[in-house]
SEMI-603252 format. One record per residue: residue number from 1; residue in one letter; y, x, z of N, C-alpha, C in turn. Coordinates in steps of 0.02 Angstrom, whole numbers, plus 32768, in hexadecimal, padded with zeros to 4 digits. Example, Ala and Ser with C-alpha at 12.3 -4.5 7.8 and 13.67 -1.06 7.14 Angstrom:
REM residues 2
1,A,7EE4,8294,8186,7F1F,8267,8186,7F5B,8294,8186
2,S,7F90,8282,8162,7FCB,82AC,8165,8002,8285,818A
This chain:
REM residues 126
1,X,44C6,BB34,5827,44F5,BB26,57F2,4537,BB4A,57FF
2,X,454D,BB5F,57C7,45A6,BB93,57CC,45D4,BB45,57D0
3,X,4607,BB5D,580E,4633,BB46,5802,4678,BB53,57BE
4,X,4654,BB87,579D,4680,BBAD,5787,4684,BB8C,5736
5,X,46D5,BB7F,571F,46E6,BB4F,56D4,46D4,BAFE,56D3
6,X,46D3,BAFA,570B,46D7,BAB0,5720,4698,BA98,570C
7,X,4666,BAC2,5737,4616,BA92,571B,4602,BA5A,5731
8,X,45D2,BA3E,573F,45BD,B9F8,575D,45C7,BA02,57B1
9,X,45BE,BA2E,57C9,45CB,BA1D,5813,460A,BA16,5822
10,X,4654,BA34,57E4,468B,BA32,5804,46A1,B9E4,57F8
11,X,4697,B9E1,57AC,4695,B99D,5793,468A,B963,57B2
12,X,4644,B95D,57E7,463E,B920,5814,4668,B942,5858
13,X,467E,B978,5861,46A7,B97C,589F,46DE,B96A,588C
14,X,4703,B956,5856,4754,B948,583F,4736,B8FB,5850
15,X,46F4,B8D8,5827,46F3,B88A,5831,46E3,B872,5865
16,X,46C3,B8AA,589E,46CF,B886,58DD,4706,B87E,58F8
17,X,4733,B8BF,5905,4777,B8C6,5914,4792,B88B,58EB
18,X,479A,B876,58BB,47BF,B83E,58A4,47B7,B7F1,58C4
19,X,4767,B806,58B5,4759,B7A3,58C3,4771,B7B2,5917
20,X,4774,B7C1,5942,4771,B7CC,597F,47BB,B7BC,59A4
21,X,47EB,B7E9,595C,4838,B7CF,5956,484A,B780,5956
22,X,4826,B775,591B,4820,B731,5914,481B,B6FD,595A
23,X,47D9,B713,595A,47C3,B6E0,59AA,47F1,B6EA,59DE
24,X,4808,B71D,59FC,4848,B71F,5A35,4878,B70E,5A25
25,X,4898,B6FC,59D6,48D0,B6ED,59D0,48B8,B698,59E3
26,X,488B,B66D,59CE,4851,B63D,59DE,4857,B61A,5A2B
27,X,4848,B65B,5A45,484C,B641,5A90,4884,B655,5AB5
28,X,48B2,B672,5A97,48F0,B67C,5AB3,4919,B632,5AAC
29,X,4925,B610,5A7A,492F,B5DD,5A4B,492F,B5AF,5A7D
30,X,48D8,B5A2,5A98,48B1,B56D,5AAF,48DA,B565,5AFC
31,X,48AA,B5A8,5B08,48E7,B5BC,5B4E,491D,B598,5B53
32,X,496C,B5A0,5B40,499F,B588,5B31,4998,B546,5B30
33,X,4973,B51C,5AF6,497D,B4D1,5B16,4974,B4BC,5B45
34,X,4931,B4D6,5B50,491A,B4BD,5BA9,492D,B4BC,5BDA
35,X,4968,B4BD,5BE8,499B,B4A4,5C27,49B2,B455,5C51
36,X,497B,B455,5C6D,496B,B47A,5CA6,4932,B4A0,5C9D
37,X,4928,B4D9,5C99,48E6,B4E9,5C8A,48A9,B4D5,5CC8
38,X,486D,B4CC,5CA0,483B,B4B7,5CD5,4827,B4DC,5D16
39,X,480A,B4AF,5D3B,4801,B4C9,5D79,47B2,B4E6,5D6A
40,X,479C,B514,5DA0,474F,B54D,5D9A,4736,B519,5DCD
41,X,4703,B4E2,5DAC,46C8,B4C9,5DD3,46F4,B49B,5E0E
42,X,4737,B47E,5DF9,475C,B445,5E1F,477E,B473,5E63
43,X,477D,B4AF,5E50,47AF,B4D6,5EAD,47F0,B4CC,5E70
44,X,481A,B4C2,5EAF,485B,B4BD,5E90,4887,B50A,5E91
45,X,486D,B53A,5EB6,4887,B585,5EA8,4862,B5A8,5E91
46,X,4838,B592,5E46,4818,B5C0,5E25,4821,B59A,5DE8
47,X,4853,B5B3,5DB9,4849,B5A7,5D5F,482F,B5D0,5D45
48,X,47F7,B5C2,5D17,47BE,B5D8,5CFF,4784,B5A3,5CE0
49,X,478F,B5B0,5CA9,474E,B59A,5C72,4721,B5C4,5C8E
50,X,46DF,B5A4,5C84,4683,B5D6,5C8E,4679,B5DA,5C3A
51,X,4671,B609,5C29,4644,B606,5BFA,45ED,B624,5BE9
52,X,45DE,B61A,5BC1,459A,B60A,5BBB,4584,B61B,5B72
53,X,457A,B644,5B6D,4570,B653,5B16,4524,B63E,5B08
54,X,4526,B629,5AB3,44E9,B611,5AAC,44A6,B646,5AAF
55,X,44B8,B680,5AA0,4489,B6BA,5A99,449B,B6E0,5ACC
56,X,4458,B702,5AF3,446C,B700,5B27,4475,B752,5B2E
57,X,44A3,B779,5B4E,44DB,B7BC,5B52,4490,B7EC,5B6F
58,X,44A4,B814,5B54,448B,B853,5B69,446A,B86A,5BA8
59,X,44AD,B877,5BD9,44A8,B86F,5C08,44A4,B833,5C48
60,X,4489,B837,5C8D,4495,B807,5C9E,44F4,B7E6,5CCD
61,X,4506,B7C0,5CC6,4546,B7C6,5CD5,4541,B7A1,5D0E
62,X,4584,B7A8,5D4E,4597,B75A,5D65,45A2,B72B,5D48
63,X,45D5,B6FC,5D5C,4600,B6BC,5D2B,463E,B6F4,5D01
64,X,461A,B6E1,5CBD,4659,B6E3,5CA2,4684,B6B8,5C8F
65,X,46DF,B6BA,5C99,46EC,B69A,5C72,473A,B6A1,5C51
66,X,4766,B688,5C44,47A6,B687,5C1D,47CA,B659,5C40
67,X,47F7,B690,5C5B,4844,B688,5C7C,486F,B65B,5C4B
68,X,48AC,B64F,5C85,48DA,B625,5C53,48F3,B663,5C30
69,X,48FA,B698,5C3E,4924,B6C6,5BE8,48ED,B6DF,5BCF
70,X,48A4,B6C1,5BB7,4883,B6CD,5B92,4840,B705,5BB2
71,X,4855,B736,5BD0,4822,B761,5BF2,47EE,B74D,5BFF
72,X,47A9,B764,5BE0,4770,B75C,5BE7,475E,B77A,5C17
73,X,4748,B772,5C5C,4725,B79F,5C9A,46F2,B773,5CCC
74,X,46EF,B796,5CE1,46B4,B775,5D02,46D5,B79D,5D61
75,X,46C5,B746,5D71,46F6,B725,5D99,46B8,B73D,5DDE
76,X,46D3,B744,5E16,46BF,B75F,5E69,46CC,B725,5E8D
77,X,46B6,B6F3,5EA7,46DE,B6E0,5EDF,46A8,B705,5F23
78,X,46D7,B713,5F49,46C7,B726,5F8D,46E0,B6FD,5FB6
79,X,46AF,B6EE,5FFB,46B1,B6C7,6045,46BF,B6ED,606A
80,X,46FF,B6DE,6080,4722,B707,60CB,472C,B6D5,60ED
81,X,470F,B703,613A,4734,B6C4,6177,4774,B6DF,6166
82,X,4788,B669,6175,47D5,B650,617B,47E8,B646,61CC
83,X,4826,B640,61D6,483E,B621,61F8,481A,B5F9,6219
84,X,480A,B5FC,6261,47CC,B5E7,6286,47FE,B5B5,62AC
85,X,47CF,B579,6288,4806,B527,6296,4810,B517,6278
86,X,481E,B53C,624B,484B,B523,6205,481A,B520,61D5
87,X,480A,B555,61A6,47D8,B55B,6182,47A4,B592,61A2
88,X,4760,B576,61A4,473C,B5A2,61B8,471C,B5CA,6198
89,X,4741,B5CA,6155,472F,B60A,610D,474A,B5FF,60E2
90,X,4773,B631,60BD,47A1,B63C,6095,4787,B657,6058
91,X,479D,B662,6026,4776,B699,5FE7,47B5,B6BE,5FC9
92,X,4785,B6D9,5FB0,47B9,B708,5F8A,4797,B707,5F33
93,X,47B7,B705,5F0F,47C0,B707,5EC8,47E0,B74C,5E9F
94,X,47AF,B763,5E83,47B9,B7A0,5E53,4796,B798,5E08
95,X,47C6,B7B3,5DEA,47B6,B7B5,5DA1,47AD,B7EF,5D75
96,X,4774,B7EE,5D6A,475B,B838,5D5E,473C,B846,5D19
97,X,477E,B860,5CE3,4767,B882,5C9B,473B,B8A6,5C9D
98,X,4709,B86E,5C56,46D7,B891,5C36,46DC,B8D1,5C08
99,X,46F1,B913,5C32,4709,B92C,5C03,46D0,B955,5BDA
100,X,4695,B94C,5BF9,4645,B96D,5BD4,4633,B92E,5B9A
101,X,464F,B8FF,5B85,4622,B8EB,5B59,4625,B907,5B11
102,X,45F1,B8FD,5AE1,45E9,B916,5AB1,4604,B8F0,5A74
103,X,4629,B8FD,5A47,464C,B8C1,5A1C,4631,B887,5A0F
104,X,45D9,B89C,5A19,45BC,B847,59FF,45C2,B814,5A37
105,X,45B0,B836,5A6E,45B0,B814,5AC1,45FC,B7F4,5AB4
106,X,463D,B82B,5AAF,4672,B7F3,5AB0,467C,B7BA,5A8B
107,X,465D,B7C9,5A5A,4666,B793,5A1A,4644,B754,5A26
108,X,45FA,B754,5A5A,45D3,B718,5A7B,4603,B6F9,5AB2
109,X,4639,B722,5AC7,465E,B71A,5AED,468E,B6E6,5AD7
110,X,46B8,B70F,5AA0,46EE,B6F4,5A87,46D7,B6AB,5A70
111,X,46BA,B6A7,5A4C,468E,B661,5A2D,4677,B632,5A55
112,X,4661,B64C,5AA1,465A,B610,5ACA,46A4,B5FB,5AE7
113,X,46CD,B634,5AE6,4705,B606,5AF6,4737,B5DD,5ADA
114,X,4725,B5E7,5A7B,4749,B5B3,5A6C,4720,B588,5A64
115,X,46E4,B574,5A6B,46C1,B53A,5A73,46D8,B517,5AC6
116,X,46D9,B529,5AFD,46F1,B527,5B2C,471D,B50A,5B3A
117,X,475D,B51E,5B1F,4794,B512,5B0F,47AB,B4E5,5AD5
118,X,4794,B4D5,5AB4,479C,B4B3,5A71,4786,B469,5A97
119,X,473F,B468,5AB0,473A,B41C,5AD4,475E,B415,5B1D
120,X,477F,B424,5B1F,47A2,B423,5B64,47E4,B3FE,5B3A
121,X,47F9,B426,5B0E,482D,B404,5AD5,482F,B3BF,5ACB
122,X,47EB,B3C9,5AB5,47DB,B37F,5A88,47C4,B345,5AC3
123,X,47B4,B364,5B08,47AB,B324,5B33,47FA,B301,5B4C
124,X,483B,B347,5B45,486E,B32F,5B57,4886,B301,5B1A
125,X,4867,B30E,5AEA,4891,B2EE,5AC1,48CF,B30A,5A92
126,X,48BA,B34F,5A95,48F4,B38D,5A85,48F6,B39C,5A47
């Protein structure tokens, strides 16, 4: 198909680009109330939603999930020896943009996170 005079492929590329606007402005929003934002699986030095889309992505991923300023990535933790006595393993935490996904992949994305986020809302009471 021509991209060319605004045919159907540009046409659903303007309505993905839009709805997509939509949803980050969504979880940017969500983001923002959630202060304190949640803790990743109860560690207290990792904020981070998991998300989980209903259809399942393309590729296969780690955990993905959405930072407190909204960033969708998919989260590393690594085990380093700690402090021997102290802690006998430490981690390390990296956050790592999806920057290969394909507009629909983000959009399974975006959608699980305001579902995500939306009951996290509604359990605070927000």
């Amino acid at each position: 198909m021509s991209r060319i005079n605004g045919g159907p492929e540009t046409r659903l590329d303007d309505a993905l680009a839009e709805i997509s606007g939509r949803l980050e402005a969504m979880v940017a929003d969500l983001c923002q109330r959630l202060r304190p934002f949640p803790a990743f699986l109860g560690m207290t030095t990792i904020q981070a939603v998991e998300l989980e889309p209903e259809l399942q992505p393309k590729a296969e991923r780690g955990c993905v999930v959405v930072t407190p300023d909204g960033l969708i990535a998919e989260l590393d933790v690594t085990a380093i020896p700690g402090v021997v006595g102290v802690l006998e393993v430490d981690q390390v935490e990296e956050f790592k943009p999806l920057d290969d996904l394909s507009a629909e992949e983000y959009l399974m994305y975006l959608i699980a996170a305001v579902k995500a986020l939306s009951a996290e809302a509604a359990r605070r009471g927000i």
